[in-house]
C-alpha positions as CSV (number, residue, x, y, z in Angstrom):
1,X,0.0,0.0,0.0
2,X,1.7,3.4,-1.2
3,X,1.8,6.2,1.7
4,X,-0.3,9.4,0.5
5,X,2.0,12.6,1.2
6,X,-0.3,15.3,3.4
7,X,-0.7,17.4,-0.6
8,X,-2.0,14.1,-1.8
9,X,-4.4,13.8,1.5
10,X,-5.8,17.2,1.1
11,X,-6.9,16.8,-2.5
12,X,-9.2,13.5,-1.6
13,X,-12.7,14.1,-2.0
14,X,-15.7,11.8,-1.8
15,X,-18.7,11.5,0.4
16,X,-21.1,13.9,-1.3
17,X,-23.8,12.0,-2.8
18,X,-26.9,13.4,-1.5
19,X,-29.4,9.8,-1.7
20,X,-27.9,7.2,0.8
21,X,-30.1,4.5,1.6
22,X,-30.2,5.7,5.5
23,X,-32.4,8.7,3.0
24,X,-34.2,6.7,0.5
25,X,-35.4,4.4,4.0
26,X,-36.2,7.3,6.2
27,X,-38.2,8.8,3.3
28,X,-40.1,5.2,2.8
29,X,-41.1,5.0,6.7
30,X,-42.3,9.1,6.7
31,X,-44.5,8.0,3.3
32,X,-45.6,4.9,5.5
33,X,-46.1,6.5,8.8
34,X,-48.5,9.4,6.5
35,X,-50.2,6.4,5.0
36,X,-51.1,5.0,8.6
37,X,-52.4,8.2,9.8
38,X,-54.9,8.9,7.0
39,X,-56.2,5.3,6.6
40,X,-56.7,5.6,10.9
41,X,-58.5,9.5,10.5
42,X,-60.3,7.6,7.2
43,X,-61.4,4.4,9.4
44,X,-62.6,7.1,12.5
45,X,-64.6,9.5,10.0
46,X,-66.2,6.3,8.1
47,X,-67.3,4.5,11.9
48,X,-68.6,7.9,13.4
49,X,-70.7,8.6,9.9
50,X,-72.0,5.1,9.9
51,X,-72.5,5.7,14.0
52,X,-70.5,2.2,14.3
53,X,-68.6,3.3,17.8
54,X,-67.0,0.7,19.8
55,X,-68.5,1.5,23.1
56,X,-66.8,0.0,26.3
């Protein structure tokens, strides 16, 4: 393996892409997590219209 002088070290670049797939998977479970919550407000609107209330 060849030793990089400190010029050499300055000049590296790399790490600058933007879309990891840390991103793309956060983005998934945010689109998943907004999916939940509408089909839940959906479900609640739909049971109190058709007055279909769980009562304890």
């Amino acid at each position: 393996m060849k030793k990089l002088s400190d010029i050499e070290m300055q000049k590296i670049e790399g790490g600058n892409s933007y879309v990891t797939a840390a991103f793309i998977s956060s983005i998934t479970r945010a689109g998943n997590c907004i999916l939940d919550v509408g089909r839940s407000i959906g479900s609640a609107i739909r049971r109190i219209y058709e007055n279909d209330i769980c009562s304890l």
